[in-house]
MARDREN-936471 format. One record per residue (C-alpha): residue number from 1; residue in one letter; chain; x, y, z. Coordinates in nm, 2 decimals. Example, Ala and Ser with C-alpha at 12.3 -4.5 7.8 and 13.67 -1.06 7.14 Angstrom:
% residues 2
- k:r:c:east:north:up
- 1:a:A:1.23:-0.45:0.78 .
- 2:s:A:1.37:-0.11:0.71 .
//
This chain:
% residues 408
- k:r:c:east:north:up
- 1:x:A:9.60:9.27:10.56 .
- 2:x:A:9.65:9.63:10.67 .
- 3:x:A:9.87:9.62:10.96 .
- 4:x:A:9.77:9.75:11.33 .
- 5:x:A:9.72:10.13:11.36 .
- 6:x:A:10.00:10.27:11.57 .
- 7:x:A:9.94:10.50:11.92 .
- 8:x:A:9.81:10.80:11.80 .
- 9:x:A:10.11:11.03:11.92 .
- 10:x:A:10.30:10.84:11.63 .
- 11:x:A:10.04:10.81:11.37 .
- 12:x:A:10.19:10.87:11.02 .
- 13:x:A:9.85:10.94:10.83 .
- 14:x:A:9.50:10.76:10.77 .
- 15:x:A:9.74:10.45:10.57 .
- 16:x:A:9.93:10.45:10.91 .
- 17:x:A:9.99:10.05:10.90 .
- 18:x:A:10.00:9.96:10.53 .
- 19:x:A:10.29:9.84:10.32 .
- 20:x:A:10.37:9.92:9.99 .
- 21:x:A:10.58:9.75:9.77 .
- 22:x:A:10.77:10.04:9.52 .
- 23:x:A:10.87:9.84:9.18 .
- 24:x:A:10.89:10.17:8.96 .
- 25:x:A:11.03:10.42:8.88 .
- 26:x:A:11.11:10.77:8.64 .
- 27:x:A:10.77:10.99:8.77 .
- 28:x:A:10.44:10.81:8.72 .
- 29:x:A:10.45:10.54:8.96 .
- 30:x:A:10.75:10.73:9.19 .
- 31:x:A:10.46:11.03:9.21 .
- 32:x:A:10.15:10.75:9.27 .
- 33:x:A:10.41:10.62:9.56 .
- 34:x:A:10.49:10.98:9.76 .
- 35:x:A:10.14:10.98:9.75 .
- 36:x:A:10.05:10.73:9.97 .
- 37:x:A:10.34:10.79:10.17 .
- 38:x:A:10.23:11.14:10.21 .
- 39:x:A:9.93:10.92:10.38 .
- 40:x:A:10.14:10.78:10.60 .
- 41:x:A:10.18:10.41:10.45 .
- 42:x:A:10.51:10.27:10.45 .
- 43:x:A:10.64:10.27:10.09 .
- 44:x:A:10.96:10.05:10.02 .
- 45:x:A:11.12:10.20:9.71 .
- 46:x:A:11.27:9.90:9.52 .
- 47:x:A:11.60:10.02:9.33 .
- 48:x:A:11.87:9.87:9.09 .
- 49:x:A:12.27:9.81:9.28 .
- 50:x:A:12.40:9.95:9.01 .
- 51:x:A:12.25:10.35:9.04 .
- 52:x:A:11.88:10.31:9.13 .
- 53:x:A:11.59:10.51:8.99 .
- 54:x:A:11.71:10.62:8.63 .
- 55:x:A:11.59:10.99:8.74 .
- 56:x:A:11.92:11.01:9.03 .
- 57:x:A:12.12:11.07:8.71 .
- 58:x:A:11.91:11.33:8.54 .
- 59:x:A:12.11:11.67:8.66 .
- 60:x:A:12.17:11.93:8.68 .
- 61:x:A:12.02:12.07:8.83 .
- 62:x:A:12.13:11.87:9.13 .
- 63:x:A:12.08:12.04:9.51 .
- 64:x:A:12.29:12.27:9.63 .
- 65:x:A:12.63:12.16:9.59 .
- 66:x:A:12.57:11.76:9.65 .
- 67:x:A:12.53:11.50:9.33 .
- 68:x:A:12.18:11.49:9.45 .
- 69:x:A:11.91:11.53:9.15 .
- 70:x:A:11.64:11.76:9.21 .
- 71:x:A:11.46:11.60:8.98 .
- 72:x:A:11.47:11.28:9.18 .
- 73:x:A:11.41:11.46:9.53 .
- 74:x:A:11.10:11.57:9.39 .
- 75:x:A:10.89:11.25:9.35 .
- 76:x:A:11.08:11.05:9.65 .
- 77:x:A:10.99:11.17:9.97 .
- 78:x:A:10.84:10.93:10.26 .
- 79:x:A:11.03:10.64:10.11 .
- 80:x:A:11.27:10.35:10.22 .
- 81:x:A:11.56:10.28:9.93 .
- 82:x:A:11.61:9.90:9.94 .
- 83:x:A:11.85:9.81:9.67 .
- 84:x:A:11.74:9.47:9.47 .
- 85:x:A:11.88:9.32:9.17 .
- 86:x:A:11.55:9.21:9.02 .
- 87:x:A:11.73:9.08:8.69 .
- 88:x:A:11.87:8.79:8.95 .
- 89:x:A:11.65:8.49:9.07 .
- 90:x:A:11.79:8.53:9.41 .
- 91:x:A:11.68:8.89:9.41 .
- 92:x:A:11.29:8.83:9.26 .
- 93:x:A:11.24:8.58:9.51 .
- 94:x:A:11.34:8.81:9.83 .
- 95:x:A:11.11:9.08:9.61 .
- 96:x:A:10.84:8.77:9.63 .
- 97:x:A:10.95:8.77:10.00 .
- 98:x:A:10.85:9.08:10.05 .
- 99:x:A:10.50:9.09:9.88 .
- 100:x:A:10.41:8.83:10.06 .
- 101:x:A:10.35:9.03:10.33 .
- 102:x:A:10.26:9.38:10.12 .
- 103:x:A:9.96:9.57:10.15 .
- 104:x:A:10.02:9.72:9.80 .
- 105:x:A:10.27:9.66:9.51 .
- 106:x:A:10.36:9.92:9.20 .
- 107:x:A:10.52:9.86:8.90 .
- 108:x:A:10.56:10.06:8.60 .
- 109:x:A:10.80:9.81:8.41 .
- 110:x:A:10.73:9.74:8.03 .
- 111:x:A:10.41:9.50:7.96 .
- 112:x:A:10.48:9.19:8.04 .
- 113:x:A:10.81:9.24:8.24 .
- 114:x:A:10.67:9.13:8.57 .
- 115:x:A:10.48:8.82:8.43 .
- 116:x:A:10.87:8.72:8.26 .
- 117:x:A:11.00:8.78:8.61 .
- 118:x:A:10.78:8.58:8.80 .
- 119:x:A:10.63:8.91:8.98 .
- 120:x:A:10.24:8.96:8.87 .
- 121:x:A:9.96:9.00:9.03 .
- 122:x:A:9.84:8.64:8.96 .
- 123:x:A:10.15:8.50:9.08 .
- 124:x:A:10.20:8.67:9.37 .
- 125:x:A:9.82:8.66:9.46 .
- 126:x:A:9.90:8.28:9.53 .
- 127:x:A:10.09:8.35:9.87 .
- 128:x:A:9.92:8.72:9.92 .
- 129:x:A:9.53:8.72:9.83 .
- 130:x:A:9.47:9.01:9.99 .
- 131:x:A:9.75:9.20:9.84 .
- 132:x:A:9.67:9.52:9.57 .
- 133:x:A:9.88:9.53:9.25 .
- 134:x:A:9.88:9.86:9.05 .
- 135:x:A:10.04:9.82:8.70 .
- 136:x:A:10.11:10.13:8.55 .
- 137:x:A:10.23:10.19:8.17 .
- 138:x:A:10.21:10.42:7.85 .
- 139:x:A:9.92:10.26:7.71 .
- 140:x:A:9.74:9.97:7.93 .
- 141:x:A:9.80:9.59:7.90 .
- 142:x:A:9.54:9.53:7.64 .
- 143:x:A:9.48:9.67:7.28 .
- 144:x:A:9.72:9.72:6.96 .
- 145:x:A:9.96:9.97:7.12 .
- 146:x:A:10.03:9.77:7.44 .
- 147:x:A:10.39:9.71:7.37 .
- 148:x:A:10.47:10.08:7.20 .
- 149:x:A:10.72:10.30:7.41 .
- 150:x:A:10.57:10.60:7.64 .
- 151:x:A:10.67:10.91:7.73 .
- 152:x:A:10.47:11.23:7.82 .
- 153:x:A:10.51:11.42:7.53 .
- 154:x:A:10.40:11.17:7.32 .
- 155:x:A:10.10:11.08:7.55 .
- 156:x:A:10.02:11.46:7.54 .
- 157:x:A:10.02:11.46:7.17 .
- 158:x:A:9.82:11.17:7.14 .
- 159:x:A:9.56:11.18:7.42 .
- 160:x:A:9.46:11.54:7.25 .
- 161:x:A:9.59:11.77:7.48 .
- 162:x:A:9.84:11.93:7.24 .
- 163:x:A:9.56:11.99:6.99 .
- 164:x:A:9.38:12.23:7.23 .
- 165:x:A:9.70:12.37:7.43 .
- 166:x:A:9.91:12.67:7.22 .
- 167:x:A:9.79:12.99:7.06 .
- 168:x:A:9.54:12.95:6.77 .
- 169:x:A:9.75:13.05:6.49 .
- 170:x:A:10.06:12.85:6.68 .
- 171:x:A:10.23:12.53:6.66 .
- 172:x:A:10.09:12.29:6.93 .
- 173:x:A:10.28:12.31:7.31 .
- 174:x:A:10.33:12.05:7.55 .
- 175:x:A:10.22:12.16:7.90 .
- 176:x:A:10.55:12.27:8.12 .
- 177:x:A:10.50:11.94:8.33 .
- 178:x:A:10.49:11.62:8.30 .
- 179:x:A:10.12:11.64:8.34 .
- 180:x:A:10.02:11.28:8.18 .
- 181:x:A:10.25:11.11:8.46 .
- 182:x:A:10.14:11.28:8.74 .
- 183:x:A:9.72:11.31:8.61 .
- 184:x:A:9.82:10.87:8.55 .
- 185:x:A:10.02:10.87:8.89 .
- 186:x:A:9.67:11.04:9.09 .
- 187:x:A:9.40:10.79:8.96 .
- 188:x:A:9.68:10.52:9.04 .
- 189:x:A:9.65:10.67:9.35 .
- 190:x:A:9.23:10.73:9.39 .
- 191:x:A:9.24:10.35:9.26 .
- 192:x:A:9.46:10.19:9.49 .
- 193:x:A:9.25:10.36:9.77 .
- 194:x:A:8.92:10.22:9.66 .
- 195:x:A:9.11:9.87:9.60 .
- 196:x:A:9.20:9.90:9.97 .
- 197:x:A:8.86:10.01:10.11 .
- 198:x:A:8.65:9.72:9.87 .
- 199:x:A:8.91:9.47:10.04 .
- 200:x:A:8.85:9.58:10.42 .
- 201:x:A:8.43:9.59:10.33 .
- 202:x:A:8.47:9.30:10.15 .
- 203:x:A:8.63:8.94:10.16 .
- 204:x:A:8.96:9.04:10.23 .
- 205:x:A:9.07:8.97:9.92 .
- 206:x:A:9.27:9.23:9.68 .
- 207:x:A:9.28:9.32:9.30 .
- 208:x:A:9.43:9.42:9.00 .
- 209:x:A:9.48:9.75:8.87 .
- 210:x:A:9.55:9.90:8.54 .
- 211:x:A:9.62:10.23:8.48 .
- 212:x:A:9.78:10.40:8.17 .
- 213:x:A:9.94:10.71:8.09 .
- 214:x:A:9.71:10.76:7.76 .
- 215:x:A:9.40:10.69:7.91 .
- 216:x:A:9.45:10.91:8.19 .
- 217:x:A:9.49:11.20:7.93 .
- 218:x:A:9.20:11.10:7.73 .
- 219:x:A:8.99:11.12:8.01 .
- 220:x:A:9.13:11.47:8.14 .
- 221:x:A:8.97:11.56:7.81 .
- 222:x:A:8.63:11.59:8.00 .
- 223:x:A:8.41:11.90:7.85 .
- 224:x:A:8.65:11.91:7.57 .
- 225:x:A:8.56:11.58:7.49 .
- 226:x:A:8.20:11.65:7.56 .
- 227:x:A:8.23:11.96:7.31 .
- 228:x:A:8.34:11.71:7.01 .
- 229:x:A:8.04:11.49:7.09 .
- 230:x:A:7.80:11.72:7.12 .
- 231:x:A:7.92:11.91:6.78 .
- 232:x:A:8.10:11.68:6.57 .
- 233:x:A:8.36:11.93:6.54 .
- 234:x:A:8.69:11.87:6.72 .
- 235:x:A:8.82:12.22:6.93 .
- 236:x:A:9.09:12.40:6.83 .
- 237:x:A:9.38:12.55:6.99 .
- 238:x:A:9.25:12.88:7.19 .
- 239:x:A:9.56:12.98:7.41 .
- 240:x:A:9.46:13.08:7.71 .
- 241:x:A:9.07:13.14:7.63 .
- 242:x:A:8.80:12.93:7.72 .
- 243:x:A:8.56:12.84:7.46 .
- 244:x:A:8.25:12.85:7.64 .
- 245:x:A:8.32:13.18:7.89 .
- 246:x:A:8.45:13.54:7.78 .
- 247:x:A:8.60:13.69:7.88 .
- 248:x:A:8.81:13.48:8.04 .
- 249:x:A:9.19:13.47:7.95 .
- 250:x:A:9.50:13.68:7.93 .
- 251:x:A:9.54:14.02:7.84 .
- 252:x:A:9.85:14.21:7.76 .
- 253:x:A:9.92:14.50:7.99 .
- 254:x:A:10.12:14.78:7.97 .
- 255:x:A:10.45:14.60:8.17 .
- 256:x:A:10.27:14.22:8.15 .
- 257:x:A:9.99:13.98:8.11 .
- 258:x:A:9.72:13.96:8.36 .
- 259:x:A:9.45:13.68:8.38 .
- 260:x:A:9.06:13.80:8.40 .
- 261:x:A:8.80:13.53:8.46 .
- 262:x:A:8.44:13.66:8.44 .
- 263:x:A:8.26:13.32:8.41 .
- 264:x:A:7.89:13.40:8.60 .
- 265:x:A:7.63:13.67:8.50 .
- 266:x:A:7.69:13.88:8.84 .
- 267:x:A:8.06:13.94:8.77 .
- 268:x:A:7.97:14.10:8.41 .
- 269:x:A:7.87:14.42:8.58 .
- 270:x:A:8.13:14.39:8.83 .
- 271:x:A:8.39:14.38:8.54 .
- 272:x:A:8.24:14.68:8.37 .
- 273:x:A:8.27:14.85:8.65 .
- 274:x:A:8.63:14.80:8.71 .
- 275:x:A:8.71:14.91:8.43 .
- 276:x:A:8.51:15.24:8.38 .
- 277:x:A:8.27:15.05:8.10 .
- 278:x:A:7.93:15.08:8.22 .
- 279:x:A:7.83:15.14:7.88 .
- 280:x:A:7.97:14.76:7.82 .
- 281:x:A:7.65:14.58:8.03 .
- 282:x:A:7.35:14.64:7.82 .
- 283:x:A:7.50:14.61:7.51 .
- 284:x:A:7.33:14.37:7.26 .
- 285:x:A:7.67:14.23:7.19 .
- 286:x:A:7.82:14.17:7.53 .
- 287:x:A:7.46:14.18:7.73 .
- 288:x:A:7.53:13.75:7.83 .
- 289:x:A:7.79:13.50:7.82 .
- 290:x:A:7.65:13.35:7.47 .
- 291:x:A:7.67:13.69:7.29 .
- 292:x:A:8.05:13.76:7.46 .
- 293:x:A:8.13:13.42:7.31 .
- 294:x:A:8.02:13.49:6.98 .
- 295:x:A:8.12:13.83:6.93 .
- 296:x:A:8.45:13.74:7.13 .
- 297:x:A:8.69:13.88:6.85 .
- 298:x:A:8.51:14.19:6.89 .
- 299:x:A:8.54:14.21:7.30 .
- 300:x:A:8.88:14.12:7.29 .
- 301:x:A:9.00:14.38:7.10 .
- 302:x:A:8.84:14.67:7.30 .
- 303:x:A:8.93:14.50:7.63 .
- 304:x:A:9.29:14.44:7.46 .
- 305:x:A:9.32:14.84:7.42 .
- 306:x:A:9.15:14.89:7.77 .
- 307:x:A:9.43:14.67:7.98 .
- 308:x:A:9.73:14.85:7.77 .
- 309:x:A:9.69:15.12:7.94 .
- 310:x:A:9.76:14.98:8.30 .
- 311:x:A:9.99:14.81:8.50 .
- 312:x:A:9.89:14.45:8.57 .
- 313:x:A:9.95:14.57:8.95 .
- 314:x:A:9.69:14.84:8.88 .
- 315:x:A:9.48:14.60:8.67 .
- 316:x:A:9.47:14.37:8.98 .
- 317:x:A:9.41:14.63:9.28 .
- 318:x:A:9.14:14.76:9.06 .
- 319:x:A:8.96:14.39:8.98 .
- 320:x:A:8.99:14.33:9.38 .
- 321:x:A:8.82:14.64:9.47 .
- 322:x:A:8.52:14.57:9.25 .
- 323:x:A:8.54:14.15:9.34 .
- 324:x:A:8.66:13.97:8.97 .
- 325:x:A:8.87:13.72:8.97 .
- 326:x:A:9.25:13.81:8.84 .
- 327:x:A:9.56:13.73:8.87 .
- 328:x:A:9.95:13.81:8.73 .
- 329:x:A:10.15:13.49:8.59 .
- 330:x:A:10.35:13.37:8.85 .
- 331:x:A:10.68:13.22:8.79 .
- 332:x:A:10.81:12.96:9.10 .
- 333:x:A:10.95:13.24:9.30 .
- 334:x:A:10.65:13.38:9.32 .
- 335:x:A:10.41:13.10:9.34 .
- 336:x:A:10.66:13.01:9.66 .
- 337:x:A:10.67:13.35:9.80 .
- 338:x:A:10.34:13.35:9.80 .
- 339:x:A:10.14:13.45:10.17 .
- 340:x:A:9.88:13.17:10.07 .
- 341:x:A:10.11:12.93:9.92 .
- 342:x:A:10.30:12.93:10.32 .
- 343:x:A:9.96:12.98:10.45 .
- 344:x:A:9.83:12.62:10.31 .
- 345:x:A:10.20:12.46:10.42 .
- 346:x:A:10.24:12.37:10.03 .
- 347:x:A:10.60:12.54:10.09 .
- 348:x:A:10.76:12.25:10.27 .
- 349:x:A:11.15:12.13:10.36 .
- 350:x:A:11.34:11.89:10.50 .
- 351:x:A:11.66:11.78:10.58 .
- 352:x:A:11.86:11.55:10.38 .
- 353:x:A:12.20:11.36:10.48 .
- 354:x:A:12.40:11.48:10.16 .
- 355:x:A:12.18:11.77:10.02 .
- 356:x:A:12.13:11.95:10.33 .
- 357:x:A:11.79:12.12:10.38 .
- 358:x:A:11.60:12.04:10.05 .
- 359:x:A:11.28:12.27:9.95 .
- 360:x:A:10.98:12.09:9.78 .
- 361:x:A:10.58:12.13:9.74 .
- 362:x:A:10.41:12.00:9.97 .
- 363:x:A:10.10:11.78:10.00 .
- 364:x:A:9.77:11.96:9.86 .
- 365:x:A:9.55:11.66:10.10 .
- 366:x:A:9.46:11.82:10.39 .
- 367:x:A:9.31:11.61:10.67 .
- 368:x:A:9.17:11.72:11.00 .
- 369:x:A:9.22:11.37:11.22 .
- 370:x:A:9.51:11.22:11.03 .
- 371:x:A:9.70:11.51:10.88 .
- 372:x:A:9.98:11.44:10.61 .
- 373:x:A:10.34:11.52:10.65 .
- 374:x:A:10.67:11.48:10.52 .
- 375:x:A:10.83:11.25:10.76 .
- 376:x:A:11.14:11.12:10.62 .
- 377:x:A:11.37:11.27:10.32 .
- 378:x:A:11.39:11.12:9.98 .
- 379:x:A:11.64:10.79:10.06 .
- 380:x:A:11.98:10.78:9.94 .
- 381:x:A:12.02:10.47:9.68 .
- 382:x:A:12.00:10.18:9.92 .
- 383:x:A:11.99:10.38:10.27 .
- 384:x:A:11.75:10.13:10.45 .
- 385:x:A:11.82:9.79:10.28 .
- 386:x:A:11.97:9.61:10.58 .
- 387:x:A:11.65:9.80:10.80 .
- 388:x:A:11.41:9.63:10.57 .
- 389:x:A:11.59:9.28:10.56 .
- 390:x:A:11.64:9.29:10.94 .
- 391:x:A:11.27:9.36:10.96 .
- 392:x:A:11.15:9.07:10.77 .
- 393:x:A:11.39:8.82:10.93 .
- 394:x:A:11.70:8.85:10.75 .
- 395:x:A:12.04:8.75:10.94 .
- 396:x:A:12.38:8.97:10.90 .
- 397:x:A:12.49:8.67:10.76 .
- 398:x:A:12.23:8.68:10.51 .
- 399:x:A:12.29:9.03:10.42 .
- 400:x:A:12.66:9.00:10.42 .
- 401:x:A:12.58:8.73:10.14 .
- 402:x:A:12.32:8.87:9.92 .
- 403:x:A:12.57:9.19:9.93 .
- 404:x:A:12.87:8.94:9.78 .
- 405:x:A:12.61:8.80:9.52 .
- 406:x:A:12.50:9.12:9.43 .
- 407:x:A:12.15:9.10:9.48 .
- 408:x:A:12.16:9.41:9.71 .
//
């Protein structure tokens, strides 16, 4: 099914030649999407007439001075907007239309939406076998909660996450992102891959996929759900400590906080070093990693009165000089101002028709043959439906009458 590769001058990525079918929306399935369009596939963003991806309307902020959320701008890159009125027959079968001839579809509608619609994997399997469907919701198409509402702080909350995140004595705190989207939106992404490469090894035939928001947290629980098992005892909140390495956290400074990580046995005498506490290396209390974790009330109170002293810029000259890993808290200025950040092209731009040169992150996947890039801007509701229709055979006249009927 993967289309023919194009010349290599005009390569867009390694999933140069593959189609994918966009049925979602909000951030999970929008950030699985910019994904593989960051990979170069060609990702037709599927959007309601009547204002398109809910997230166009959450402002401000918008960019610059246009109506043009930045929200929205974020997720949306390497798209086409196709406006589709999937509520209509008309418009689910031109969606039908269109998978027929997909690499890969995503849809993060309700459980059981698509089925009602005509639009699921089995049905559209039927004229497509070799087509890859990626459902994506709050809590997986199977089980007792199936049909509950989802949204990320709840799935933070009750994947665990809020019970370890937050100082010890605090109320619990969601992470500042919408981390159980995106961590759901990148194992969409890892399993749509390996759904592609099983289908070119194998038959030629595609698969289902299932991914939720919940389960994606639960397993980002990793050594914290390792720690349970291995205990019995479910970990608390620790703010910004680890609770298996000490030190390793943040310290107040005399104008700050700065972050000290001192997680192998060769940077303990490094660290003591740095900070003029020799003394600190053979004592019984601090001597290994188990003793600083066990007397860790103990270590952070001297290293508390040590780093009060200092600057954090101090504190971090000094940690660089003797090789331990630190670091201030950088706020998005920074992070974005930062040499390596530009170095690594993760501060990326481009120009859009209404907003004018719009500033986003760019791809962390790095490749040396097929590299990604940001090739087109995130679409204006609608901006390429009559491209897509003429590509697939559609007439003006066609057009001109699914535009009366309001299917586009």
């Amino acid at each position: 099914m993967v289309g023919e590769a194009k010349n290599p001058e005009t390569n867009t990525g390694p999933l140069d030649g593959v189609t994918v079918l966009d049925a979602s929306r909000v951030l999970v399935g929008p950030f699985c999407t910019m994904q593989l369009g960051d990979l170069g596939a060609d990702v037709i963003k599927i959007e309601r007439p009547d204002g398109g991806d809910q997230t166009r309307g959450w402002h401000p902020p918008t960019y610059g001075d246009s109506e043009e959320s930045a929200y929205y701008l974020s997720v949306n890159r390497n798209k086409r907007s196709m406006t589709l009125n999937l509520a209509s027959e008309d418009g689910r079968e031109l969606f039908r239309d269109l998978a027929s001839e997909a690499d890969i579809v995503v849809s993060n509608f309700r459980v059981g939406k698509m089925e009602d619609w005509g639009l699921d994997y089995k049905t559209l399997r039927e004229e497509n076998p070799g087509l890859v469907y990626c459902a994506l919701s709050g809590y997986g198409e199977w089980g007792p909660d199936k049909d509950r509402p989802a949204y990320d702080l709840i799935m933070q909350a009750e994947g665990g996450l809020m019970s370890i995140t937050g100082e010890e004595d605090g109320a619990p705190v969601r992470v500042g992102v919408a981390i159980a989207d995106i961590g759901a939106g990148m194992y969409a992404t890892q399993a749509i891959l390996a759904a592609l490469l099983e289908r070119e090894l194998g038959d030629g035939t595609g698969q289902k996929i299932d991914v939720s928001l919940l389960d994606g947290q639960v397993a980002w629980m990793s050594y914290m759900a390792s720690n349970y098992f291995a205990t019995g005892t479910p970990p608390g909140r620790m703010g910004s400590k680890h609770p298996t390495i000490a030190p390793y956290q943040a310290f107040p400074t005399k104008d700050g906080y700065v972050v000290i990580a001192v997680p192998s046995p060769n940077l303990w005498p490094k660290f003591c070093a740095a900070i003029d506490r020799e003394d600190l290396v053979d004592d019984d209390r601090f001597s290994d990693n188990a003793s600083r974790v066990e007397n860790r009330d103990v270590l952070d109170a001297l290293l508390d009165e040590e780093f009060a002293q200092f600057t954090t810029q101090e504190i971090l000259d000094t940690m660089d000089d003797f090789g331990v890993p630190a670091s201030d808290v950088k706020d998005m200025e920074d992070v974005f101002e930062n040499p390596q950040v530009e170095a690594r092209g993760m501060h990326q731009s481009v120009s859009h028709p209404t907003a004018g040169d719009v500033e986003m992150a760019g791809s962390p996947m790095h490749l040396s043959k097929t590299p990604t890039s940001i090739r087109q801007h995130p679409p204006l509701l609608g901006e390429q439906t009559a491209e897509i229709l003429e590509e697939y055979g559609y007439t003006d006249a066609d057009i001109e009458r699914l535009e009366t009927d309001g299917i586009i």
